[in-house]
Structures are given as C-alpha cells and as structure tokens.
N, C-alpha and C positions, 0 to 999 in steps of 0.2 A: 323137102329138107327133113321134115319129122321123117319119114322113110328109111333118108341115110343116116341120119343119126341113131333108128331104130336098128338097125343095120348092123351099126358100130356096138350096138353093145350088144346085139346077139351075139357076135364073133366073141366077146369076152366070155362067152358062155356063165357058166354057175358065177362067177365074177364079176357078172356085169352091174346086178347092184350094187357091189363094194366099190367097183369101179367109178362110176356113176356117184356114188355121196364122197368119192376121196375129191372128184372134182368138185362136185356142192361145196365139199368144207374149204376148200382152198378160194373158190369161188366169193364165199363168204370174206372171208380176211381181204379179199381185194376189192371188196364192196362191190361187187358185182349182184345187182338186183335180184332176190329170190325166187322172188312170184312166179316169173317163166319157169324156173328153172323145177317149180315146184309144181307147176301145174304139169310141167314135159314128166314127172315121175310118175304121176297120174297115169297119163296116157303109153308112157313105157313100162309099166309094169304093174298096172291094176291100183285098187285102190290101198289092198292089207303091206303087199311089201313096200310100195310106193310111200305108204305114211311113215314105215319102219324107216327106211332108208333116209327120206327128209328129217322125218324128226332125229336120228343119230346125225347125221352130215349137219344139220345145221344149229343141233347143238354145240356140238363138237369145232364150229369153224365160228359162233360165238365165245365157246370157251381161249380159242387160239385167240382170238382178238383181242379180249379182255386180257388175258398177256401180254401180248405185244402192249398194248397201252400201259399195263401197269410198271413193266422190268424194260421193255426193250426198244422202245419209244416214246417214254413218256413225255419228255420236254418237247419234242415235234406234235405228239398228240395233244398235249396241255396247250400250246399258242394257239393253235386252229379252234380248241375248244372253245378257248376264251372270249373267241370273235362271236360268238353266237351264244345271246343270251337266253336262251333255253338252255344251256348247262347248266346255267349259275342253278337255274330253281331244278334241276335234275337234281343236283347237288346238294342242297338242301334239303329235296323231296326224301332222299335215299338217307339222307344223317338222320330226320325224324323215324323215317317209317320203314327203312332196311327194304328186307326181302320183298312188303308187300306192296311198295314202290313200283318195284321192280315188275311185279306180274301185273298189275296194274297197265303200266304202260306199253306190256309185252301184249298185252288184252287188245290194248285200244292203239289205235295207228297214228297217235302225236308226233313221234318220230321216229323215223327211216330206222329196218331190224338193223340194218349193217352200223348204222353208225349209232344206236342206244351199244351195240357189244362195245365200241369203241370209250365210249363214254361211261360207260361202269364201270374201265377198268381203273379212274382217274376218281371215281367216288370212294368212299370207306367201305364199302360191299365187301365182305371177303368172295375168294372166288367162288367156293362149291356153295354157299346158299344162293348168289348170283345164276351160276350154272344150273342147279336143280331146279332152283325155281323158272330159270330160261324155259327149260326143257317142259316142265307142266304147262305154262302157261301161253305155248308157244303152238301148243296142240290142238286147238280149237281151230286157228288162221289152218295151221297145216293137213288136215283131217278137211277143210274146208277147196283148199286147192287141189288137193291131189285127186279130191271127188268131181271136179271140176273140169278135171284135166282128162279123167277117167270115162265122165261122162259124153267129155268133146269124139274125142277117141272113138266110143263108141258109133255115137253120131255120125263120123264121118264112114266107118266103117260102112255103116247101113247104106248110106247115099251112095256110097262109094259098089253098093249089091254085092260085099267082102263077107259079109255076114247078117246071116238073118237071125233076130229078136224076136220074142213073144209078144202080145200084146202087157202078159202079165209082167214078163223081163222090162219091159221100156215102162209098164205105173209103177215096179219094184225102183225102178234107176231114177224116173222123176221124182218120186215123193222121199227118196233119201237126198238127193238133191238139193229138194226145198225145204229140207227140216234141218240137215247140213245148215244151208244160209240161213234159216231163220235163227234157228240157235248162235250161231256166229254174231249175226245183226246183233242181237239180242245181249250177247255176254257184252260183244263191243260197248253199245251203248252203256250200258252200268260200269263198266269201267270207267268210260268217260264221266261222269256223272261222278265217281267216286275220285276223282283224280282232281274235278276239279274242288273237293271239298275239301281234302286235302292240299292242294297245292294251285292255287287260281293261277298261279305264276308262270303254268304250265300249259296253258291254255296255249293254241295254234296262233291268236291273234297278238300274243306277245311276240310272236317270233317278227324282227324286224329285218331277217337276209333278203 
C-alpha cells in the first residue's frame, strides 16, 4: 500500500509535496488522525521536506479549523464542546494564560491535535497568536514522526535488499532517532508538569467521556 501511494505522488511530480500537505490540511479539518499521516511524509519524502510539508499542512488545516469553529460553525461546535468537560478548564486555562496555554498543551498530548484546533476557535485566543504559536509548538511531535516514518522507510528498504546502508549511515539514523524521542519525551513531560500548575483541571483524569 505505501508502494501505491508512493506511486501516486511521484506521478504529481515536483507537486507532489504540495499535493500531499493540501490533502493533510483538509485531512485535518475533518479530524482525520495525523500521526499516520505524518509518519507516511517521513517515509515519502525524507526527513527536511517531510517536516516542511507537515508542519505547513497541519498548521494551516489547524488554522482552517479554528475558523470554522469561531465564524462558520460555531453554535454546532459550542453544544458538542459543552458535553465534555475538559473545555470548561481549556477555557479558562486560555483566559488566564493566552498564548502559553496554548503551546503548552500543543507540547503535551491532553488532548487530540484535531480537536484542541476545534476548541480554540470557541476560546478568546485571537487567531494568529493561536496559529503561530500552533506552528512552533507543534514542531517537536512533527520533527519526531516524520523521523520516524523516515527511519521505518529505511528500514524496510534494507530488508527489503532495495538499498544498502553504511554501518556509519544506520549509528548516524539510530542516534538521531533516539535523541529525536528523548528530546520529544523530555519537552512532553515539562509540559505536562507545567500544565498541570497552572490548570489541575486539565488533567486527563478529569475527563469523564
């Protein structure tokens, strides 16, 4: 399946990453789960445009979200928010602490990327501090999967006898790997840590869906 899909965007030729993040951002607004999708840009397209591509696509289809919720669905997004009370203290969290809310929870995996874009747009956040700060704080996870996705790729390659590695090429790709996830683990948890000094209310074991 990665094959024909690999397939499908060579034929887009030079287009194929633009191609590939118009479907991300769309992908996004329809809450369609990112992780795969971020890990497939890894393995289609290396690790440098693979992160280019994710990080613009899935800024950009948090920013479309955070519209839709604030001008063009708000009343259908407010009732569904309302049932789940992890908004309430989203909501509060984002009146005291703005922007640094916002990365915060972009850091740490409290809650689902698709539906914090939903939920911002329904907070007092303006958009572009929301959005900018989306986009920074969004880099760490995405820098994290695309090497991920990048290194599977490889991997298979090898078994697959498509392509032969160094000894130096494969400690070069493990030990970016492992400092990738450590550093990741690492910002995660402080986030967490900080999230919950700021807003206990936001803790996972509040959530009662």
């Amino acid at each position: 399946m990665v094959d024909r899909f690999a397939e499908t965007i060579r034929w887009w030729g030079d287009l194929g990453p633009a191609a590939y993040g118009l479907f991300y951002a769309v992908a996004v607004v329809a809450l369609v789960p990112g992780t795969p999708m971020t890990v497939a840009a890894g393995a289609l397209f290396g690790p440098v445009v693979g992160v280019v591509v994710v990080s613009l696509a899935s800024t950009t289809g948090a920013g479309l979200a955070f519209l839709v919720a604030r001008y063009f669905a708000r009343d259908a997004v407010l009732r569904w928010a309302r049932r789940h009370p992890r908004y309430h203290a989203i909501d509060r969290a984002i009146g005291e602490g703005g922007w640094r809310i916002v990365a915060l929870l972009r850091l740490s995996p409290l809650v689902p990327f698709n539906l914090q874009n939903y939920l911002y747009g329904l907070t007092a956040i303006r958009f572009w501090p929301c959005v900018l700060t989306s986009w920074v704080a969004m880099l760490p996870g995405t820098v994290l999967y695309v090497y991920l996705g990048h290194a599977g790729r490889a991997g298979l390659e090898a078994l697959a006898g498509r392509r032969g590695r160094s000894p130096a090429e494969w400690t070069l790709l493990a030990v970016g790997l492992a400092a990738t996830l450590l550093v990741s683990v690492y910002v995660t948890a402080l986030a967490r840590r900080a999230i919950r000094r700021v807003s206990p209310a936001t803790e996972p074991g509040e959530d009662t869906r």
